[in-house]
CHARMM internal coordinates of N, CA and C (Angstrom, degrees):
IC EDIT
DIST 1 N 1 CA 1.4378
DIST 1 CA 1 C 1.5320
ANGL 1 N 1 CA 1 C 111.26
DIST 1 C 2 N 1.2413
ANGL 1 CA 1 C 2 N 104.62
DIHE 1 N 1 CA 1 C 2 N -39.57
DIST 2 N 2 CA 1.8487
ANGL 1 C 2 N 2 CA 101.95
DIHE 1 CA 1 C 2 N 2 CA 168.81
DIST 2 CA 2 C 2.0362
ANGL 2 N 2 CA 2 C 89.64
DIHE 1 C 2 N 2 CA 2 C 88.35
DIST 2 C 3 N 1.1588
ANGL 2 CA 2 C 3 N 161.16
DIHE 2 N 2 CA 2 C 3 N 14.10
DIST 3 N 3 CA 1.1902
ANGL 2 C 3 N 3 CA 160.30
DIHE 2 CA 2 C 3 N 3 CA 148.33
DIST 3 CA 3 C 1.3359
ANGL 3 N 3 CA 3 C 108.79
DIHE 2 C 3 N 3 CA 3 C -110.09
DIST 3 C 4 N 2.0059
ANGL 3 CA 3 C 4 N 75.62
DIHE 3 N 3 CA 3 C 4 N 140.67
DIST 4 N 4 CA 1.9312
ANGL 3 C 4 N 4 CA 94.91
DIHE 3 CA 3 C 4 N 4 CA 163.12
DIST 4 CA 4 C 1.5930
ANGL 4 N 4 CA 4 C 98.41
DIHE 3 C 4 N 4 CA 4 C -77.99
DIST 4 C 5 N 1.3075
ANGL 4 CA 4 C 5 N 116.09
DIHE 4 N 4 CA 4 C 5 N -175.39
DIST 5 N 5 CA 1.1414
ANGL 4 C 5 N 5 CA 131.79
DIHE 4 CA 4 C 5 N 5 CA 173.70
DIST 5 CA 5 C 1.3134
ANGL 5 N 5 CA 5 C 114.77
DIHE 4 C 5 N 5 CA 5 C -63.01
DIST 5 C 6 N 1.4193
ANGL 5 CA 5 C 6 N 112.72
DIHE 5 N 5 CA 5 C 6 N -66.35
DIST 6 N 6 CA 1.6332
ANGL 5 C 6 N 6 CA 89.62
DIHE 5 CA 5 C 6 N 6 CA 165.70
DIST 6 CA 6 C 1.7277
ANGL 6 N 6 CA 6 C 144.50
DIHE 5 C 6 N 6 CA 6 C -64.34
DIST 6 C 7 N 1.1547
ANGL 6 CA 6 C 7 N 103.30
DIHE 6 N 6 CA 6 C 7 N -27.65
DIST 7 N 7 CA 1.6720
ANGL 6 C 7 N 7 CA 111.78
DIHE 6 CA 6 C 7 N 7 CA 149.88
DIST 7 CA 7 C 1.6240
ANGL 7 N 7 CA 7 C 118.80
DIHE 6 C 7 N 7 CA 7 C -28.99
DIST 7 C 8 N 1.6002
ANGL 7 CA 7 C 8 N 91.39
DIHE 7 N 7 CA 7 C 8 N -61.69
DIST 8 N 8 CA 1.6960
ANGL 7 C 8 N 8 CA 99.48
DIHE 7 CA 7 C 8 N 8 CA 168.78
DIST 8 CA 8 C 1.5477
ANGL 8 N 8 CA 8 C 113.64
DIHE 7 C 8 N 8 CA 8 C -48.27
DIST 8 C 9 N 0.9194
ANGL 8 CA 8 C 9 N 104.52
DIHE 8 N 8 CA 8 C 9 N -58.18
DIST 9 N 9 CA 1.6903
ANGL 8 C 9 N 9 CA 101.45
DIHE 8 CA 8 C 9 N 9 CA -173.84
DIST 9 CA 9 C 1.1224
ANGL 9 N 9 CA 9 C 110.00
DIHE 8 C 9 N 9 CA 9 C -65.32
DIST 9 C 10 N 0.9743
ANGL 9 CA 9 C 10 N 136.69
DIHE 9 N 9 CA 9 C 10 N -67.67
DIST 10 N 10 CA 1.5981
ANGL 9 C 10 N 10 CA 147.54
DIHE 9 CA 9 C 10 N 10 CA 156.87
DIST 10 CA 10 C 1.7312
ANGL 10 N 10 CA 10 C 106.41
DIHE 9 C 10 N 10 CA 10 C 2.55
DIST 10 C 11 N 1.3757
ANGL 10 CA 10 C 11 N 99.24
DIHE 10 N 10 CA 10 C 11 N -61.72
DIST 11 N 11 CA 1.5290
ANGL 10 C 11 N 11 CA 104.30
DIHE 10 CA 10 C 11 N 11 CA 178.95
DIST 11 CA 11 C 1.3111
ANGL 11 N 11 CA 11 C 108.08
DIHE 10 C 11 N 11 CA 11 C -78.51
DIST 11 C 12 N 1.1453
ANGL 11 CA 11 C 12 N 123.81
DIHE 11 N 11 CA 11 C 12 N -21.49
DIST 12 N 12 CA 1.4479
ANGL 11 C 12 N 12 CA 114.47
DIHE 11 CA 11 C 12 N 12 CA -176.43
DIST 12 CA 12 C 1.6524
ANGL 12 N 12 CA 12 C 109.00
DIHE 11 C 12 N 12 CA 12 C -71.39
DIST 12 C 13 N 1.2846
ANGL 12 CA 12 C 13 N 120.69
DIHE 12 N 12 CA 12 C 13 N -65.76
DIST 13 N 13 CA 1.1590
ANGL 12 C 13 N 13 CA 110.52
DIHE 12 CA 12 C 13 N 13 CA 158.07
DIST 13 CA 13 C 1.4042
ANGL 13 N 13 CA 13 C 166.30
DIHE 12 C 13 N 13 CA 13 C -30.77
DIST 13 C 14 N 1.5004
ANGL 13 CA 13 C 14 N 90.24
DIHE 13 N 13 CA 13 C 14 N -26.53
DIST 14 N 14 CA 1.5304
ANGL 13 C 14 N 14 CA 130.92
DIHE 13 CA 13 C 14 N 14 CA 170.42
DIST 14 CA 14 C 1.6311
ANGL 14 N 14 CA 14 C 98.60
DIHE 13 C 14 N 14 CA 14 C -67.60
DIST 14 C 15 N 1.1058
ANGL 14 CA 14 C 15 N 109.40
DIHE 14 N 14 CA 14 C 15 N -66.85
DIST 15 N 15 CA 1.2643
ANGL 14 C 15 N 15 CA 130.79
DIHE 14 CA 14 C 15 N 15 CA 174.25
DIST 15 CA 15 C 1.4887
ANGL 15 N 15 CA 15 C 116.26
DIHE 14 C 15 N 15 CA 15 C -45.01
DIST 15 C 16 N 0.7433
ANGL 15 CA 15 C 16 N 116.61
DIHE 15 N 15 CA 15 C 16 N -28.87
DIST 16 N 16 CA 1.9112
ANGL 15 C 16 N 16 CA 124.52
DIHE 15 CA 15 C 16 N 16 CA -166.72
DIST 16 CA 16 C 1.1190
ANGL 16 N 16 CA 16 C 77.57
DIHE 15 C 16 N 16 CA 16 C -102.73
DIST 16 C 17 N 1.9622
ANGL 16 CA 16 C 17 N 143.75
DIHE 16 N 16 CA 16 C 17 N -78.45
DIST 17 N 17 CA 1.6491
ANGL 16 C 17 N 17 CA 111.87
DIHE 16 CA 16 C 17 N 17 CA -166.76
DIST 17 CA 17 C 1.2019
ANGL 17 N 17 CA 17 C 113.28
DIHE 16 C 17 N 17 CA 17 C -76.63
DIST 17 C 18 N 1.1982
ANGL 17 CA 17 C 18 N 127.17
DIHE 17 N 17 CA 17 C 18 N 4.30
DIST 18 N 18 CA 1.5207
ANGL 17 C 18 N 18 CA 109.27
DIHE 17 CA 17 C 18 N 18 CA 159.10
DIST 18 CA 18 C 2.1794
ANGL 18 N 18 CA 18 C 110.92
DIHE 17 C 18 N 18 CA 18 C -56.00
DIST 18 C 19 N 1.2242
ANGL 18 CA 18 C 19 N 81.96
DIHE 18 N 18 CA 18 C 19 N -51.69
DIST 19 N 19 CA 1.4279
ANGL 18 C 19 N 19 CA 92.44
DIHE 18 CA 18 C 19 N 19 CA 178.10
DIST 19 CA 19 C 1.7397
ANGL 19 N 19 CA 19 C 116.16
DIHE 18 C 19 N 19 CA 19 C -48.14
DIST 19 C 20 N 0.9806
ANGL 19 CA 19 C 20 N 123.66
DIHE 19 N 19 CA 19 C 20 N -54.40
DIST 20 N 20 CA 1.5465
ANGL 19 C 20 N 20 CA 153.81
DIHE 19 CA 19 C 20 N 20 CA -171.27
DIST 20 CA 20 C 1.4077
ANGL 20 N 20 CA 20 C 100.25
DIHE 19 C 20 N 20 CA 20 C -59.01
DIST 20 C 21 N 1.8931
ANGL 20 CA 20 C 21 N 120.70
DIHE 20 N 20 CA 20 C 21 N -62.20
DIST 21 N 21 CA 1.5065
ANGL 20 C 21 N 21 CA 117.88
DIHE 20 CA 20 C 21 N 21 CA 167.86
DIST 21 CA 21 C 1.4437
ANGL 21 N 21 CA 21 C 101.58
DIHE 20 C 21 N 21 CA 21 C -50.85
DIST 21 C 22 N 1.5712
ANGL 21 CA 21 C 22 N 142.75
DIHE 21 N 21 CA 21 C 22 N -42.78
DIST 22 N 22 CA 1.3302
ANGL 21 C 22 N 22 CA 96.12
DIHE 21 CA 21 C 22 N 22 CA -125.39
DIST 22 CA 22 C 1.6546
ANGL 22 N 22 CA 22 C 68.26
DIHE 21 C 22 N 22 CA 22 C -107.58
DIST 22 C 23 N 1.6137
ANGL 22 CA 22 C 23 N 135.76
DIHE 22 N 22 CA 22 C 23 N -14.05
DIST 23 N 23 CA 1.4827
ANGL 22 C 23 N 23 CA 116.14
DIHE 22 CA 22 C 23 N 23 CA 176.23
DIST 23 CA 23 C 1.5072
ANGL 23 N 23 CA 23 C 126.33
DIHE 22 C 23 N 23 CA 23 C -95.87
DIST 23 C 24 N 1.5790
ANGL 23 CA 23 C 24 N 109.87
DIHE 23 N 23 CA 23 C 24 N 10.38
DIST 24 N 24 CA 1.4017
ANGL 23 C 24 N 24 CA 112.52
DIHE 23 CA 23 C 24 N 24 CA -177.32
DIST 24 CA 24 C 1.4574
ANGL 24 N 24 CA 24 C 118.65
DIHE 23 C 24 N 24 CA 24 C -132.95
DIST 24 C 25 N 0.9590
ANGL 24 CA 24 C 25 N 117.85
DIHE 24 N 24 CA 24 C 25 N 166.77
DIST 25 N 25 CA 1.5951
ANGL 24 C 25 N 25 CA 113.67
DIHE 24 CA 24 C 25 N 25 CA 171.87
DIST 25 CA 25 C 1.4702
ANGL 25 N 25 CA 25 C 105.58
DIHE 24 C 25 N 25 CA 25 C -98.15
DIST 25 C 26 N 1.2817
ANGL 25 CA 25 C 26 N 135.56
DIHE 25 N 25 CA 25 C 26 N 23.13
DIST 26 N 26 CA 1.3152
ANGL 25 C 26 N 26 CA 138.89
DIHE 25 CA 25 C 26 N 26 CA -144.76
DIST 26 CA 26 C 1.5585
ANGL 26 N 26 CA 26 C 94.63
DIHE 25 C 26 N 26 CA 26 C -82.64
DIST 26 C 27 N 1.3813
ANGL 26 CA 26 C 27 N 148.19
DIHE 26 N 26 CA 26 C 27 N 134.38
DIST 27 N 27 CA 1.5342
ANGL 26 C 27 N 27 CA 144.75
DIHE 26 CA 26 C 27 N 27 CA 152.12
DIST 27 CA 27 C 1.7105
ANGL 27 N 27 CA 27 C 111.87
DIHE 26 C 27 N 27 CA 27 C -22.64
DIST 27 C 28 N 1.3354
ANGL 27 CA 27 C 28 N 119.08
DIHE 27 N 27 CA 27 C 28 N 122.38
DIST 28 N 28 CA 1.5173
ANGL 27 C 28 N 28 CA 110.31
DIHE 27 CA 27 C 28 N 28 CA 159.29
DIST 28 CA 28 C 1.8830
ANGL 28 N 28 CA 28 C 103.84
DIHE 27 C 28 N 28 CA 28 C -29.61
DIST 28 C 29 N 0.9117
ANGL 28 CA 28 C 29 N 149.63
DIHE 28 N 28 CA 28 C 29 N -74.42
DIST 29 N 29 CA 1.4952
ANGL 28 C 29 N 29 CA 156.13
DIHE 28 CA 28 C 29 N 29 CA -161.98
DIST 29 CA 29 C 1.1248
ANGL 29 N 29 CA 29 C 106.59
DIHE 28 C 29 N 29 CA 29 C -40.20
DIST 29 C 30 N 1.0720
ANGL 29 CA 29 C 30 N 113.05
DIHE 29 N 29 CA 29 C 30 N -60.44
DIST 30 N 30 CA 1.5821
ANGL 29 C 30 N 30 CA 124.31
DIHE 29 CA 29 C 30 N 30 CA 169.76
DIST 30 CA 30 C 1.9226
ANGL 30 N 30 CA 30 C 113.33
DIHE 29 C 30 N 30 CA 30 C -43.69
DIST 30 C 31 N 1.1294
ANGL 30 CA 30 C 31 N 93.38
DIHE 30 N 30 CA 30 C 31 N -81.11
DIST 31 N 31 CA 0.9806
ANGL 30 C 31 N 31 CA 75.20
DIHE 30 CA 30 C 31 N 31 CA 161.92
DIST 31 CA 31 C 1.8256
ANGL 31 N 31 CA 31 C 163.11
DIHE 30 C 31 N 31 CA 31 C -81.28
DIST 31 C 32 N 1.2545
ANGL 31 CA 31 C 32 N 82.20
DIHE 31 N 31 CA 31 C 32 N 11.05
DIST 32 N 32 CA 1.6958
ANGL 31 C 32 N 32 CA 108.38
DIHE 31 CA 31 C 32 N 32 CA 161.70
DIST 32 CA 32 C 1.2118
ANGL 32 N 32 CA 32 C 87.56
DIHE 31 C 32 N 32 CA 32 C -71.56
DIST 32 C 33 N 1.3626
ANGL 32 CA 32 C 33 N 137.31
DIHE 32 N 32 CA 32 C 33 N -88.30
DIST 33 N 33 CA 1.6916
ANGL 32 C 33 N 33 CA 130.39
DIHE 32 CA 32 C 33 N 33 CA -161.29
DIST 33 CA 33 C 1.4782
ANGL 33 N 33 CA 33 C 120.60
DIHE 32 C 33 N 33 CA 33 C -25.64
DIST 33 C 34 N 1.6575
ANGL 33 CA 33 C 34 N 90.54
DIHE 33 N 33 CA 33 C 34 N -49.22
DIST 34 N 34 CA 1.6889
ANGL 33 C 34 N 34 CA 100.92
DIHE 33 CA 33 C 34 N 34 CA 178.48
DIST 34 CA 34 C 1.3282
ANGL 34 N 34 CA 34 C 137.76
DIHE 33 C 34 N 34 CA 34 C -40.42
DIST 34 C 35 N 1.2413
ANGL 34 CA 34 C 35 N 91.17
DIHE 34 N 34 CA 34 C 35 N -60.67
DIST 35 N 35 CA 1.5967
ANGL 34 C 35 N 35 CA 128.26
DIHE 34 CA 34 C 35 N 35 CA 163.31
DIST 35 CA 35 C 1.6425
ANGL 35 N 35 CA 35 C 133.75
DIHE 34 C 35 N 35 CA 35 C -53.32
DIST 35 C 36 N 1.8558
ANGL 35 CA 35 C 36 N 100.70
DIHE 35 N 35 CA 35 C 36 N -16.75
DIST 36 N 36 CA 1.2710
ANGL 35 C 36 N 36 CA 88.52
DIHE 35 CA 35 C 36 N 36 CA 159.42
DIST 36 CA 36 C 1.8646
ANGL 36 N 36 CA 36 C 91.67
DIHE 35 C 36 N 36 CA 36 C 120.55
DIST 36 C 37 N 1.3284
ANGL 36 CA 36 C 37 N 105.03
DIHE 36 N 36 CA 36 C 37 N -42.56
DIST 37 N 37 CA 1.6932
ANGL 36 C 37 N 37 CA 108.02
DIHE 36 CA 36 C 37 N 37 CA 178.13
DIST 37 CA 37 C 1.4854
ANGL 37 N 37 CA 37 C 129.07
DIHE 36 C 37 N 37 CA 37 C -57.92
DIST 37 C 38 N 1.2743
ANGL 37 CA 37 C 38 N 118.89
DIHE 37 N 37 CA 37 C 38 N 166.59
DIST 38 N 38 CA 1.4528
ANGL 37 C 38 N 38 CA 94.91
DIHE 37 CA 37 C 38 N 38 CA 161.93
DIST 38 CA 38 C 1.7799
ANGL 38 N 38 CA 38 C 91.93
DIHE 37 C 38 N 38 CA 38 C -145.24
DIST 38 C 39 N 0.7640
ANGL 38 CA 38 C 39 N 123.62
DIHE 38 N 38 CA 38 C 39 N 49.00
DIST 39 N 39 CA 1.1966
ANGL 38 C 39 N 39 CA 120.77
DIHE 38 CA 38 C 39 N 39 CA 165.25
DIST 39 CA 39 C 1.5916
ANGL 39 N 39 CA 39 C 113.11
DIHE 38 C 39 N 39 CA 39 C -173.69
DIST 39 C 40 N 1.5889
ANGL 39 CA 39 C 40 N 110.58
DIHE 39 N 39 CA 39 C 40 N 111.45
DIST 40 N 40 CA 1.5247
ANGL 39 C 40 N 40 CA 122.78
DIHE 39 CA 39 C 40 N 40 CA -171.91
DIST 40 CA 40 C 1.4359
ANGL 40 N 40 CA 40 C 101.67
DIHE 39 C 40 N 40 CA 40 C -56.97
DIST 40 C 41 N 1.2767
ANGL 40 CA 40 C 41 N 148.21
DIHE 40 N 40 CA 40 C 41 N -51.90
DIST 41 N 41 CA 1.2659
ANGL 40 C 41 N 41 CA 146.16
DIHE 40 CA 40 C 41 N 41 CA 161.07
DIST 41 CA 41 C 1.4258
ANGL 41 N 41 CA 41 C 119.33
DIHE 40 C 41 N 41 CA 41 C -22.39
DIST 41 C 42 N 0.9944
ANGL 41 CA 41 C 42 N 107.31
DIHE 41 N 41 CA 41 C 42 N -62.36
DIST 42 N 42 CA 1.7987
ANGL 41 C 42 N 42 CA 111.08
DIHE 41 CA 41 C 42 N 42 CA 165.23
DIST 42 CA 42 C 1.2465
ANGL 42 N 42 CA 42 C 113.24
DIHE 41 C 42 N 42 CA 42 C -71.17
DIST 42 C 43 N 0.9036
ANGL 42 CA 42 C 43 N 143.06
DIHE 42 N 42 CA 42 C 43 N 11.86
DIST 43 N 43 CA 1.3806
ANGL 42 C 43 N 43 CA 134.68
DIHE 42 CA 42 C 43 N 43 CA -167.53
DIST 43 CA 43 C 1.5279
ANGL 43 N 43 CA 43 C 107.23
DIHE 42 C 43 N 43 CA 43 C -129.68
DIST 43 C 44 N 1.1199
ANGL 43 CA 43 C 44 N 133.20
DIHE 43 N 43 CA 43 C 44 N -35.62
DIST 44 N 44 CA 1.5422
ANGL 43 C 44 N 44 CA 169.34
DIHE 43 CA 43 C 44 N 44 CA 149.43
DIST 44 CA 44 C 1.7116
ANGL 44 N 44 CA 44 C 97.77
DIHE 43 C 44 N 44 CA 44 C -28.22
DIST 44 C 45 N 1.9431
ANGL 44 CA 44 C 45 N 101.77
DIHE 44 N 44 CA 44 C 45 N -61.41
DIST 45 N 45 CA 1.4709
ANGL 44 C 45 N 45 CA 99.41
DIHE 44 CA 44 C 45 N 45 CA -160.41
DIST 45 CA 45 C 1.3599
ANGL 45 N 45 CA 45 C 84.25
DIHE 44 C 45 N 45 CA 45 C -95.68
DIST 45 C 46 N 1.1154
ANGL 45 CA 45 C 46 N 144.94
DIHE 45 N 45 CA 45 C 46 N -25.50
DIST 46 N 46 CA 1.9635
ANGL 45 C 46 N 46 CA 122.32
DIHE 45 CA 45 C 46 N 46 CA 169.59
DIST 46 CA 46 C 1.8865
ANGL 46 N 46 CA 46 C 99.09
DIHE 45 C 46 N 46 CA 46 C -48.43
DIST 46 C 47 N 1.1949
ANGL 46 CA 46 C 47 N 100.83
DIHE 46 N 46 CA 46 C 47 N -73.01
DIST 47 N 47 CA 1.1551
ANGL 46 C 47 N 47 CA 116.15
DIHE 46 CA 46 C 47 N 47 CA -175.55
DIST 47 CA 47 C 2.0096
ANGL 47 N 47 CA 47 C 116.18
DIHE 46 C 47 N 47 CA 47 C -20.08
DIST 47 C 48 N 1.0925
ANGL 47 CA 47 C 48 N 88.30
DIHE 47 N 47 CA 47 C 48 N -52.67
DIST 48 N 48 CA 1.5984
ANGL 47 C 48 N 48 CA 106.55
DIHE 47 CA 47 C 48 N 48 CA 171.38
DIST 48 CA 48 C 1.2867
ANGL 48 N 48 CA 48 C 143.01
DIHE 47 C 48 N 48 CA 48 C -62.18
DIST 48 C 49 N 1.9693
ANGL 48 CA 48 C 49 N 88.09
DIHE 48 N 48 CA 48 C 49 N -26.88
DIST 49 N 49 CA 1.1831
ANGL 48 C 49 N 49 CA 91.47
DIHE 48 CA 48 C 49 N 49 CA -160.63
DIST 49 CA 49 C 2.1480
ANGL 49 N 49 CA 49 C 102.06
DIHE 48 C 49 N 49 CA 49 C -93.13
DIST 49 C 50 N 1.5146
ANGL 49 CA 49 C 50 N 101.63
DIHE 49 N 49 CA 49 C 50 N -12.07
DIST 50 N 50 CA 1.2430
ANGL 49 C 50 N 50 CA 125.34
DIHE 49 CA 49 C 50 N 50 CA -145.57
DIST 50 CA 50 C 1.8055
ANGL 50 N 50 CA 50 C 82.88
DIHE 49 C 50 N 50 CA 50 C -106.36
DIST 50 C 51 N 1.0093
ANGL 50 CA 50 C 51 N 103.47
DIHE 50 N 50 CA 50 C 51 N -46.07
DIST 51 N 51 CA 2.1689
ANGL 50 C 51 N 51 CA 112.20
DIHE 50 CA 50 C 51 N 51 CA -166.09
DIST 51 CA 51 C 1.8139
ANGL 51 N 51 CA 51 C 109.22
DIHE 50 C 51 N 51 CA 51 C -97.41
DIST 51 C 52 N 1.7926
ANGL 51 CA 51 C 52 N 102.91
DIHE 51 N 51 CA 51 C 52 N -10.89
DIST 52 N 52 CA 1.8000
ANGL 51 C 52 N 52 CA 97.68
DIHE 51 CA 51 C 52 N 52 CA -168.02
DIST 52 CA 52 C 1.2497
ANGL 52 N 52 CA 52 C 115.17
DIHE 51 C 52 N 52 CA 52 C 65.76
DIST 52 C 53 N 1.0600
ANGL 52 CA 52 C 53 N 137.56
DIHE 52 N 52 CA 52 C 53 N -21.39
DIST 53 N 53 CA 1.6766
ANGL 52 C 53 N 53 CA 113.07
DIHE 52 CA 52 C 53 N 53 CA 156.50
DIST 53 CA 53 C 1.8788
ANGL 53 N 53 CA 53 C 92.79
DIHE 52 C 53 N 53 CA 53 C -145.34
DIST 53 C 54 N 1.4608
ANGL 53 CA 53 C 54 N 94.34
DIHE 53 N 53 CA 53 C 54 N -168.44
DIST 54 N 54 CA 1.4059
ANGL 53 C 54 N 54 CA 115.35
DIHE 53 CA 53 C 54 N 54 CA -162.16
DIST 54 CA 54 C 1.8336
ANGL 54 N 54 CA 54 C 110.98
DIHE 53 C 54 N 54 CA 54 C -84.30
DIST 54 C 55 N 1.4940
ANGL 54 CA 54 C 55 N 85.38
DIHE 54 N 54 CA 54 C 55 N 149.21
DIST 55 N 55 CA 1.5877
ANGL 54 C 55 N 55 CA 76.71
DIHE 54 CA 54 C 55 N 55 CA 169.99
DIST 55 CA 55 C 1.7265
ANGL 55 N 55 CA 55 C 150.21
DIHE 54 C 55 N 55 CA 55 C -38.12
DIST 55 C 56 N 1.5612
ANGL 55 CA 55 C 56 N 81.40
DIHE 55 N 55 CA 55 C 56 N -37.49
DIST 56 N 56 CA 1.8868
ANGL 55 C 56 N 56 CA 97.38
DIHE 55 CA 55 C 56 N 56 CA 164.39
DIST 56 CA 56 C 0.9127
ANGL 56 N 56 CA 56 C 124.54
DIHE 55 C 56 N 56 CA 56 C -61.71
DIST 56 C 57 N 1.4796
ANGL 56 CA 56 C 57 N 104.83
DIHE 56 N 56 CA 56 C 57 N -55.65
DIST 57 N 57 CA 1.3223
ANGL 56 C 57 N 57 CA 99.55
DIHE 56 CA 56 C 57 N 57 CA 169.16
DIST 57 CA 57 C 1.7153
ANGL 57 N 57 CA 57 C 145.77
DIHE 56 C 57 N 57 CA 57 C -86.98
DIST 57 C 58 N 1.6120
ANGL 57 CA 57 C 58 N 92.57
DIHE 57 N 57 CA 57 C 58 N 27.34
DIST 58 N 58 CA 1.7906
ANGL 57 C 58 N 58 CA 111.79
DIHE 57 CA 57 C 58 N 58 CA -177.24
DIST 58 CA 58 C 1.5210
ANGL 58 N 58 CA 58 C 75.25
DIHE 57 C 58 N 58 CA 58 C -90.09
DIST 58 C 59 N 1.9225
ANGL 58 CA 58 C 59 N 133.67
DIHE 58 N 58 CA 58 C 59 N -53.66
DIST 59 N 59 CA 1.1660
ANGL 58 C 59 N 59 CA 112.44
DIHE 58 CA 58 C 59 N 59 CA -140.56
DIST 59 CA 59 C 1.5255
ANGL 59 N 59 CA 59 C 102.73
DIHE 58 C 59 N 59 CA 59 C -86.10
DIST 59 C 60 N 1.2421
ANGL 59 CA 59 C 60 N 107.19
DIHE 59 N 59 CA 59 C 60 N -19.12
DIST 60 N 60 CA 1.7608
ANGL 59 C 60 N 60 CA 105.24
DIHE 59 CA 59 C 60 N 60 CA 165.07
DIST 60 CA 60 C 1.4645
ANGL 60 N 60 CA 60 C 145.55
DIHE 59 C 60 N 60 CA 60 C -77.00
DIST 60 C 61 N 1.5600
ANGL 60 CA 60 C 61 N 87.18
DIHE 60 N 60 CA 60 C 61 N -0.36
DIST 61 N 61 CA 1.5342
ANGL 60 C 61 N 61 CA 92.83
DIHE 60 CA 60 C 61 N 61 CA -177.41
DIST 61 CA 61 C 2.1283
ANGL 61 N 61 CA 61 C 85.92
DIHE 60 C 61 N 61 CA 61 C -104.07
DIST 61 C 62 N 1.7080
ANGL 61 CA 61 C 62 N 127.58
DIHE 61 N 61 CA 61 C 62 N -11.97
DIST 62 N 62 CA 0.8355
ANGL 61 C 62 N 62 CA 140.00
DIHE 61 CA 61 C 62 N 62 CA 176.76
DIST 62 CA 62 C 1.5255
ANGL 62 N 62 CA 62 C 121.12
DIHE 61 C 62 N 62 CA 62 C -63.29
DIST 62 C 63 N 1.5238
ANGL 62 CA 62 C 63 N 96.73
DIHE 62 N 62 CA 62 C 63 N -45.55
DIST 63 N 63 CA 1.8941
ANGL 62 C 63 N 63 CA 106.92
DIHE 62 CA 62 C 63 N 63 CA 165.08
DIST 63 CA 63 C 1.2523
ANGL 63 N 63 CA 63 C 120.27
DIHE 62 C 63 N 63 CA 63 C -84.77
DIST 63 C 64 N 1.1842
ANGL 63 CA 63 C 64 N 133.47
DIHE 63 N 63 CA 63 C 64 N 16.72
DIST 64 N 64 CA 1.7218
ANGL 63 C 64 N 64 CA 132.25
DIHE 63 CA 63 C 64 N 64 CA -165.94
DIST 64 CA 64 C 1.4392
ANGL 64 N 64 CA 64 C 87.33
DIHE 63 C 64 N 64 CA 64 C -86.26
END
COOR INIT
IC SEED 1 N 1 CA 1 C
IC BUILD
């Protein structure tokens, strides 16, 4: 698998709001909670660091 345990999760989550932006209209916040986070700031720069840009803009380049 190539992951520690938290890696795993890390991606798992990533993965689930990846899902969430591109099938909901739900608030980034919202779904930060969902997902397990509690702080959009941290979640933003995982998000970033793993996808190259930010959540907003995964779901905006998602509605074009």
């Amino acid at each position: 698998m190539g992951y520690n345990f938290t890696d795993y999760i890390k991606e798992l989550r990533i993965n689930y709001a990846k899902k969430l932006l591109k099938e909901t209209d739900k608030a980034i916040k919202g779904i930060v909670e969902e997902i397990g986070y509690t702080d959009v700031a941290s979640f933003t720069r995982t998000f970033r660091q793993k996808e190259g840009i930010t959540p907003g803009k995964y779901r905006e380049v998602l509605t074009k």
